[in-house]
N, C-alpha and C positions, 0 to 999 in steps of 0.2 A: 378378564374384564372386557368388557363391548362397549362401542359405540352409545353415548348419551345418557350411560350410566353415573349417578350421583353418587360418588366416592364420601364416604362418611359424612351424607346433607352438605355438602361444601362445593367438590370439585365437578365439573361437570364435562365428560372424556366427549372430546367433540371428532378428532379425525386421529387415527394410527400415523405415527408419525418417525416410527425407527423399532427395529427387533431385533436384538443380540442373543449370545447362548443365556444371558442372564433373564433377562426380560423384555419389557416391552416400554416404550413414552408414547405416550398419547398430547396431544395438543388440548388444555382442557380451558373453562374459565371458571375462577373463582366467584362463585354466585355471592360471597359474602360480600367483597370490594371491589367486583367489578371487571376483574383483567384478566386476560390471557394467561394462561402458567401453563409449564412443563409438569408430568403427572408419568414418574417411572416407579411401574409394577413389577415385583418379581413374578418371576412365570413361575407357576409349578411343575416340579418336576413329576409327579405322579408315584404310584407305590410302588414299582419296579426297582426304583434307582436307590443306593444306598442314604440308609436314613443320617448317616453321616455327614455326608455331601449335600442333606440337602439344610441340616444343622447348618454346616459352615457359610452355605451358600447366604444364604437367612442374618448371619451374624456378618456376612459379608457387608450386603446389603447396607444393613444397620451403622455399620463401620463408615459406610459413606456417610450416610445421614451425619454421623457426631462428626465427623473430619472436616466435612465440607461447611459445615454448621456454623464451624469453631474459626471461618476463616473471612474474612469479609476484608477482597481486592477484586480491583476491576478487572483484572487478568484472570481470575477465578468465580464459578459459577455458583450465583446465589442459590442456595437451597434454604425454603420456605417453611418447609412444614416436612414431618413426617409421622406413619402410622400404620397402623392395620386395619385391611377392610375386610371382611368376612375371610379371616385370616390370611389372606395376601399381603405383605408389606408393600408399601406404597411410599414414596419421595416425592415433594412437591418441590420444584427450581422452576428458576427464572425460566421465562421462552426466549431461546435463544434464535432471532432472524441470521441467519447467515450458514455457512458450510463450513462442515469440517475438511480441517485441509487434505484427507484422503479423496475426500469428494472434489475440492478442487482442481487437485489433479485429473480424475479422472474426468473432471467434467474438460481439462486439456489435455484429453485425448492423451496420456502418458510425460507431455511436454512439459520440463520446468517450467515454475514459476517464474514472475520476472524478477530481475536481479533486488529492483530495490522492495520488493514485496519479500523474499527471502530477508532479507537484512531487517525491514520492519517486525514480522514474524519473530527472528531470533530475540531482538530487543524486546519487543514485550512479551515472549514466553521469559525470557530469563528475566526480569521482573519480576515475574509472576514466582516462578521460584525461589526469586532470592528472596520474599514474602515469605510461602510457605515453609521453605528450610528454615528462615529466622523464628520461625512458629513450633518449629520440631517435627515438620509432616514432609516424608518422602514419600512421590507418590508413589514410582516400581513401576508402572505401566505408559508410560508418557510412549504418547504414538500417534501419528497423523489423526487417526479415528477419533481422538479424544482432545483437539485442539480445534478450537472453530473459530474462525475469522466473522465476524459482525457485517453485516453489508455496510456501516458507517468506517468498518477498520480495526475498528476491536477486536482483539485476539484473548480468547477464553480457554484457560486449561479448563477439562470435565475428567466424573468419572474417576472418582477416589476411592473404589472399593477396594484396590489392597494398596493404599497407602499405609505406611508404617510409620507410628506414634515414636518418637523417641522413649519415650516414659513408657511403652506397652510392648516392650518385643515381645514378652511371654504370649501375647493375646498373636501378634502375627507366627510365633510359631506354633501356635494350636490349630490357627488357617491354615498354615502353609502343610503340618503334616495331613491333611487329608488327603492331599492328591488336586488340589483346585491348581490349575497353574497360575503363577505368578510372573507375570510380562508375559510378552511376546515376540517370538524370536527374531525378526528382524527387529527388532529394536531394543535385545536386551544386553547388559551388559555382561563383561567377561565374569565379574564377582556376583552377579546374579546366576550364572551358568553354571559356574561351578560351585555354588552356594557359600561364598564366603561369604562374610557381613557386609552387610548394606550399607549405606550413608548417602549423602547428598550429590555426591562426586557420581555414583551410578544414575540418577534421573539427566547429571549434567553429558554421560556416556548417551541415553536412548534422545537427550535433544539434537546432538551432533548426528546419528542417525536422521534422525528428522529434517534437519536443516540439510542434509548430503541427501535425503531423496526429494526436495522440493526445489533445490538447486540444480540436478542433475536429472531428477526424473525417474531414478531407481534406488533404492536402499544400496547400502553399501556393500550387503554379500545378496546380487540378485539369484539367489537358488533356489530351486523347485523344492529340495530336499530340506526338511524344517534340521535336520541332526548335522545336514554341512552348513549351514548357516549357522548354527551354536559354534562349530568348531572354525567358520571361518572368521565371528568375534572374538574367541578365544585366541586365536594362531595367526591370521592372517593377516598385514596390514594391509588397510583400504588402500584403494587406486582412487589416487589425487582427485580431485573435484572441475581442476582447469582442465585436466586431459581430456574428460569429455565436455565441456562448455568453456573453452577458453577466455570469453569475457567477464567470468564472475572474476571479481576484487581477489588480488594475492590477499592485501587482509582477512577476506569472511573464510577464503580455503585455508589459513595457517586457522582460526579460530576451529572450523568445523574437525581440523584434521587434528588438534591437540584433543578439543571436545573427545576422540574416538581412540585417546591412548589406552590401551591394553591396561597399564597398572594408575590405577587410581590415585599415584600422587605424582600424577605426571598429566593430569589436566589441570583445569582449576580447580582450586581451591573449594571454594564455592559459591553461589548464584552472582553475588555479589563482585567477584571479581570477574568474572564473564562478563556483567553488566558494564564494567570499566571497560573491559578490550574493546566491546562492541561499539561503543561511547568513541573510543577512539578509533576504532576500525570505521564510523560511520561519517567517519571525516576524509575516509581512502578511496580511491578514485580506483573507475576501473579500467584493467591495463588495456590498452590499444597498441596492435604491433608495431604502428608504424613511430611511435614515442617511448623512449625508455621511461619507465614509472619505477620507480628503485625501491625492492621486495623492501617490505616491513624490517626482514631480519638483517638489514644494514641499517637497522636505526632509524633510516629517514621514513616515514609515515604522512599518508596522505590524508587533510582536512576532509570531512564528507563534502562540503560544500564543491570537492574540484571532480566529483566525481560523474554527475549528471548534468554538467555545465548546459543551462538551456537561455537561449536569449532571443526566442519569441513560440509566439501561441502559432495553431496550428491553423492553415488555412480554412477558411471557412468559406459562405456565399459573399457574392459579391457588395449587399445591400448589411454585411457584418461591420461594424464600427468601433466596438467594444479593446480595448486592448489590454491583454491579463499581463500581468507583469513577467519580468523573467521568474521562472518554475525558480530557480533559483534561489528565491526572495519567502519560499515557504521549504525549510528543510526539512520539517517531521510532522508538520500539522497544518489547520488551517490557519491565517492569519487574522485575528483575531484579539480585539484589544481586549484584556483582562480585566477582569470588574473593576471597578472605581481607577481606571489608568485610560481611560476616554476612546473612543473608535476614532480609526483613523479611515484614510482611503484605501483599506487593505480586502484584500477579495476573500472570499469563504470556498473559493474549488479547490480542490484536491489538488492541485500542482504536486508533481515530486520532485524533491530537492537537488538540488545543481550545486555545486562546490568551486571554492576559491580561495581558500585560505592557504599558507603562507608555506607551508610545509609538503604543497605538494602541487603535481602541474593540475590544470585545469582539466578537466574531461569534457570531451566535444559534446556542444549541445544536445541535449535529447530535449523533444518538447515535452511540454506538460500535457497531460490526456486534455482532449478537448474543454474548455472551461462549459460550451454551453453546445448540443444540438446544434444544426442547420440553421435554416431561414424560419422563422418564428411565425406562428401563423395566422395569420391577418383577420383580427375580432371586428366586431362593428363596434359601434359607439360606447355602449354598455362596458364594455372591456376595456378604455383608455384609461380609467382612473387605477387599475389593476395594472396598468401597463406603465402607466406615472412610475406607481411605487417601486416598481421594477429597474424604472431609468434612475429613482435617487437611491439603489441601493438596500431598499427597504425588502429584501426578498421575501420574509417574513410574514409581513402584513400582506405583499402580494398573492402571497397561497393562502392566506385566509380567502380574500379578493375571490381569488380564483374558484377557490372551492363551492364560495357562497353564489357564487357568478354560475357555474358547472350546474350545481345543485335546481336552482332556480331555472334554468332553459330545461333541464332533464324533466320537471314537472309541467312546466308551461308546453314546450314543444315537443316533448319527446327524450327517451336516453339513446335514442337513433338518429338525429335530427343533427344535420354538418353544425348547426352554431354550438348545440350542446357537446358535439365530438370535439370542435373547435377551443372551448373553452377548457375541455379535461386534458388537450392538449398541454395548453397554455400550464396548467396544473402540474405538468409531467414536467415540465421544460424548469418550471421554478422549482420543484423537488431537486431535478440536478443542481441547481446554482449553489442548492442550499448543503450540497452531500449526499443529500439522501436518494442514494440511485437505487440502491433495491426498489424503495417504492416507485420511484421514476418509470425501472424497469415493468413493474406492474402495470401500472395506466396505461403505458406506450403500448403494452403487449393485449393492453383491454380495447385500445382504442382502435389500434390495428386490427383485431378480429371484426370488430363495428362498421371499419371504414371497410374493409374485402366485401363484408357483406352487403352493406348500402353502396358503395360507389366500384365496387371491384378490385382486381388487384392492382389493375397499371394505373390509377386516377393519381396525377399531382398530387393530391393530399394523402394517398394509401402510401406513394411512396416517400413522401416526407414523412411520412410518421416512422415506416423501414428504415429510414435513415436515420433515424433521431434513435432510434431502438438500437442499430447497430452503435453508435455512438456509449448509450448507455452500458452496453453489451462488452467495451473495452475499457468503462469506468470500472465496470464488477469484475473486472478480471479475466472475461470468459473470450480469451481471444480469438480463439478458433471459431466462435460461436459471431465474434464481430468481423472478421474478415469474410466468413463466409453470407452473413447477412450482406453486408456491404458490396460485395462481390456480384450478389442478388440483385442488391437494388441498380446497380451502374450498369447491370446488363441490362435491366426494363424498363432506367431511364434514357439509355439509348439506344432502344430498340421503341420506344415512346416520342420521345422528344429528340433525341437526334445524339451521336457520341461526342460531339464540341458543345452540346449545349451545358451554360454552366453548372445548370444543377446535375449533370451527368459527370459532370469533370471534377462536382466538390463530393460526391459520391468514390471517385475512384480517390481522391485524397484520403479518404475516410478509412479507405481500403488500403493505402501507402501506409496511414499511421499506426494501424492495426498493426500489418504486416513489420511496420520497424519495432514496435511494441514486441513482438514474439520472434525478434531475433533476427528478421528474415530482411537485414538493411540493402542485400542486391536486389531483391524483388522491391521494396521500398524504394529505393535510386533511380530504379529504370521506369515504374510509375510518376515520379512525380516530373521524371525530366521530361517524361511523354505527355504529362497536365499542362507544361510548363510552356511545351511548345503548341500545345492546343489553344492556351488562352493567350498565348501571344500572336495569334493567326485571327480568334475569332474577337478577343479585347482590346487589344495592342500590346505591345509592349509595356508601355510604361502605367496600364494597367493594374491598382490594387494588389489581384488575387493572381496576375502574373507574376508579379514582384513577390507574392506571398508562395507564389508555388518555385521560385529561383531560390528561396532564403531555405524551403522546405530542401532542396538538393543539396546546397552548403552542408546541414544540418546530417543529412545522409552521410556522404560522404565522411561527413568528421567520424563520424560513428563507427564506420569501416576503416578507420586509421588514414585515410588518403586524406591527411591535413594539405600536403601544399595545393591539392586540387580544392579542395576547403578553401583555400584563403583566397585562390585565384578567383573562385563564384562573388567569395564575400566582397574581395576589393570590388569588381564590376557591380556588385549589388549597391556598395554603399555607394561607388559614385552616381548609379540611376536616383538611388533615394534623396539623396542628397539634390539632384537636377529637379525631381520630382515633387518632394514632399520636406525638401529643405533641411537644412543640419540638425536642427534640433527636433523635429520630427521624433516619436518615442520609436519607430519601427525604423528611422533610420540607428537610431543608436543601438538599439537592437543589433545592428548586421553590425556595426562597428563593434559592438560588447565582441558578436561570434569573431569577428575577424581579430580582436588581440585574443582569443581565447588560444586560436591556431595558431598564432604566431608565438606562444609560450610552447606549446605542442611540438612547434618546430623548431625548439630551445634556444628564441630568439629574444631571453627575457628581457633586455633593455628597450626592444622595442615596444613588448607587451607593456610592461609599464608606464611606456609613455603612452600608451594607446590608453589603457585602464584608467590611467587620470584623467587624460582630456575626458573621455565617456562619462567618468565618475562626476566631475566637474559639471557637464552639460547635464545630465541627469540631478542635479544638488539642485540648479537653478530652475528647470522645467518642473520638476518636479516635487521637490522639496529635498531636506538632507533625512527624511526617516524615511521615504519612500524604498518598497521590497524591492526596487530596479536599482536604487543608486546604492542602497547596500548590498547589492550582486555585485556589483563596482567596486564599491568601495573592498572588497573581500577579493576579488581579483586584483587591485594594487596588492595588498596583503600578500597572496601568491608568488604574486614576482619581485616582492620586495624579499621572502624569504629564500625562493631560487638563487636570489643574487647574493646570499646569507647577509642579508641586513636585518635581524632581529630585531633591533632595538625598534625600528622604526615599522618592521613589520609587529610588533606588541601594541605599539602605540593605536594602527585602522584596527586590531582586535578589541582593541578597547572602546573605541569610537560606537564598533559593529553593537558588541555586546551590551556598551549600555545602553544606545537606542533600543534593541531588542527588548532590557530589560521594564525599562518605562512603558514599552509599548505591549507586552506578553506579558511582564511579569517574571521575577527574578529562578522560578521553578520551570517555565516555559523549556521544550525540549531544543528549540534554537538557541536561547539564553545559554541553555547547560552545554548546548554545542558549541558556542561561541568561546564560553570561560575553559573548556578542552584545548582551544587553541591556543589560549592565553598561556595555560598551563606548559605545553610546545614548546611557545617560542621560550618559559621563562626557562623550561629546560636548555633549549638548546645556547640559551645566556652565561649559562652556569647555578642557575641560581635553585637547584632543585630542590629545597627547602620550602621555597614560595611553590612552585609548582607541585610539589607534592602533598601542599595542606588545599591547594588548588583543586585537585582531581578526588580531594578527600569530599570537601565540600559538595562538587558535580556528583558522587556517587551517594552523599547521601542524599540531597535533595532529589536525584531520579529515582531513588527508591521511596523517598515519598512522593511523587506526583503521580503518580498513576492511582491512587485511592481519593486525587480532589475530582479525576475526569480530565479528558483529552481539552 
């Protein structure tokens, strides 16, 4: 099939868009209704090749068609249509915007994924299967190539051509004796190798693969040789997951290292009970050397909430005012009131979740990925009303605003012309608020080309836009790709404007949080202390974005385990905030939330606790009691109420947490369900396993249905 070719009067193949040994997907649009769709062709094989194989291939095909057909979850890839066009079989699915996670990798450069993008991953691939298993469909080939992450976050299994029907083994072993293979050897299972029978416990085998090369960065038997790789599934136990990345969670290494057991009734069960460990493993915090966090397999288990404990946004420009809540305050989604349960003042960026629940220590701050780009760029008049919408929150209306604002300069003055570049700006800047960074990253990378060519490479606005790109660049994941942009622009904003000038200095921050983002918290440390001391030379000390680049070191630090040097930043920090910008100030509470965080770290829980209340308290009043900061609080009392094993009273802030949650998300919400996990905890840890066990019954089926209403 070519290029522009009309697939049975319908599909219209607009660009080549992926080629396997099977076939081809073209990017096509459906001329009947309008939209974009995925359009996969079998290739032919020609008259050389056994007419057998190319039967099976054909019935292969076909096979996908009915399986994928018959399945309809958001974890799973909608197929549309299927047929034959001048005898090619042909599949119509969904177009998927986003990369498979082989492609991720490779797009970091061999480098794991980051930890809570791992843990995300796991959680809704085993959704997705614990669907299709309940459906009677194993797929047999589950493998980075065939799992694609959404640029919104969506994680899609693809690619069911030898899936096995419960009710049709006859039809898979008529496939299978041609000689077609079935999986593939880094990711297949020992009872797939050596052809025993199949079942759902072998795809839950090739995702522990998966989740051990996106965690670590190489499959589990990395060999050249496809026959020691079969035999080192079959024979050899994997090497631990912490030995090469020590900060991944003891929890997600006991899940990935069960996932890869040899005999098939020594993993899970099936999809469904993975999904529980996960549930409860996304409440475990990750170990830091310098605090004992006590393995899973003594019982004691860590809430997700205490795992990425964050207790402020990330430095920005000076003329920044916005303040996102603690990351904390969003554990698996955006925050977001559910239909007919009213909006609240809760933010839509991607924060990742921070922990503090009752069962386990707190994890040292990590920020949330920048909420918003740099310094915003300065519209004329035309653009305030776009910009209103923007300050009440209404980000929505404002990209319409924006769009219609873009649209109209680009005909009147030009698609070249600064106010029309200006305003597409503006457009790029609200697509992040909103999530939507793929597209973000588009415009910033359209508008970048625009501006090199009208104003050059060094011009203030080329490189605000580099810098808002780099930003984008570590929303998508792509962090090698955002340090090194960011790296770019700090060198040619100070080889431009000067290396203390601030926007050179919120440049190298940009470049600090990349760099802590991919692992690299010494090179992160020693940046932001060198910002730190910049902007207190050329700002002052008592300085905003000084004070924002001292809380950025604290925050380091914890990260690298060196809590008491943590605490000692945090004390001086909160007494400056406090001289400065007063006690209740939200960003002094902030350094007070990070400084009991380290003082539980440094297993000093009565202290923590009085610290988490007074914060909790000051945050109830400032800010209201649903606010996503003072239930980061209120979940830290919870923490150090259960350190000091006061259950009862640690049950009671789980309940407080979860039903605000629930009012405000909605009783299916994946915080809700995180929250009634904890509940479940503490009533274990009561005695009362009973309740807590019809407790986690509840949590597991309603996350097995929320993923079919949408994130």
């Amino acid at each position: 099939m070519g290029e522009n070719r009309l697939v049975q009067d319908r599909y219209r193949l607009l660009d080549l868009i992926g080629r396997g040994g099977m076939g081809e997907v073209w990017r096509a649009r459906d001329e009947s209704l309008g939209r974009q769709v995925a359009v996969k062709c079998l290739k032919p094989l020609g008259p050389h090749h056994d007419p057998s194989l190319t039967r099976a291939l054909r019935e292969r095909f076909r096979r996908e068609a009915r399986v994928a057909a018959a399945l309809s979850h958001r974890g799973v890839t909608v197929v549309h249509d299927f047929g034959e066009s001048d005898g090619v079989p042909y599949l119509v699915m969904e177009l998927l915007e986003g990369r498979d996670l082989s492609r991720l990798l490779e797009d970091n450069k061999g480098h794991p994924l980051p930890v809570d993008d791992v843990a995300d991953i796991a959680a809704q691939v085993a959704a997705a299967l614990a669907y299709t298993h309940e459906h009677g469909v194993v797929h047999r080939d589950l493998k980075p190539a065939n799992i694609v992450r959404l640029a919104d976050g969506t994680v899609k299994i693809c690619d069911f051509g030898i899936a096995r029907l419960g009710h049709d083994i006859g039809f898979t072993a008529r496939l299978t004796g041609t000689g077609v293979a079935l999986g593939t050897p880094h990711y297949m299972s020992p009872e797939q190798i050596g052809g025993d029978a199949v079942d759902q416990r072998s795809d839950l085998y090739s995702l522990g693969c998966v989740l051990y090369e996106i965690a670590t960065g190489a499959p589990p038997f990395d060999l050249e040789d496809a026959w020691a790789v079969l035999i080192g599934h079959r024979d050899t136990p994997p090497r631990p997951p912490r030995e090469q990345r020590p900060e991944l969670p003891v929890h997600l290494e006991d899940v990935i290292l069960t996932l890869l057991a040899k005999r098939p009734e020594e993993r899970p069960q099936d999809a469904g009970e993975l999904v529980r460990r996960l549930l409860g493993g996304r409440t475990t915090a990750t170990a830091v050397p310098a605090v004992r966090i006590p393995d899973v397999r003594d019982g004691t288990r860590l809430p997700s909430w205490t795992r990425d404990m964050t207790t402020g946004h990330k430095a920005l420009s000076a003329d920044f005012r916005a303040l996102p809540p603690d990351s904390g305050a969003a554990l698996s989604a955006r925050w977001v009131a559910a239909p007919g349960r009213g909006a609240g003042p809760y933010p839509t960026g991607d924060h990742r979740h921070a922990g503090v629940p009752g069962h386990g220590g707190p994890a040292d701050a990590r920020r949330p990925q920048p909420a918003l780009p740099e310094a915003r760029t300065a519209l004329p008049e035309e653009g305030t009303a776009a910009s209103a919408l923007l300050r009440a929150g209404r980000a929505a209306e404002a990209l319409a605003a924006y769009t219609d604002l873009a649209e109209t300069r680009a005909r009147v003055l030009g698609g070249d012309h600064p106010d029309t570049l200006a305003a597409r700006q503006e457009t790029a800047y609200v697509l992040g608020r909103l999530g939507r960074h793929f597209e973000a990253h588009q415009v910033y990378a359209e508008v970048l080309a625009a501006r090199v060519r009208v104003m050059g490479p060094d011009h203030p606005d080329t490189l605000r836009c580099r810098h808002n790109l780099a930003c984008t660049l570590g929303r998508l994941g792509r962090l090698d790709d955002a340090c090194r942009t960011a790296l770019e622009v700090a060198a040619a904003r100070a080889r431009v404007l000067g290396p203390d000038h601030p926007d050179t200095l919120v440049s190298r921050c940009e470049l600090a949080y990349a760099e802590g983002q991919s692992g690299r918290w010494e090179e992160a440390l020693r940046i932001y202390r060198e910002v730190a001391g910049a902007r207190a030379r050329v700002l002052g000390a008592d300085h905003p974005d000084t004070l924002a680049a001292r809380y950025e070191t604290a925050l380091s630090l914890g990260r690298l385990g060196r809590s008491a040097d943590a605490l000692r930043v945090y004390r001086e920090l909160v007494g400056d905030r406090t001289r400065v910008q007063g006690p209740t100030h939200p960003e002094t509470l902030r350094a007070r939330h990070g400084l009991g965080v380290n003082l539980g770290r440094l297993g000093c829980w009565e202290d923590a606790l009085t610290e988490a209340r007074e914060v909790c308290l000051l945050r109830e009043q400032t800010l209201g009691p649903a606010h996503p900061d003072t239930l980061v609080s209120r979940r830290e009392v919870a923490v150090a109420l259960g350190w000091l094993g006061r259950w009862e009273e640690a049950l009671t802030e789980y309940r407080r947490i979860t039903a605000t949650r629930e009012q405000i998300l909605g009783p299916d919400h994946p915080d809700t369900l995180a929250g009634r996990n904890d509940e479940a905890h503490c009533l274990e840890r009561l005695g009362r396993s009973a309740e807590a066990v019809e407790l986690y019954r509840r949590v597991a089926v309603l996350s097995r249905q929320r993923p079919s209403g949408g994130r």
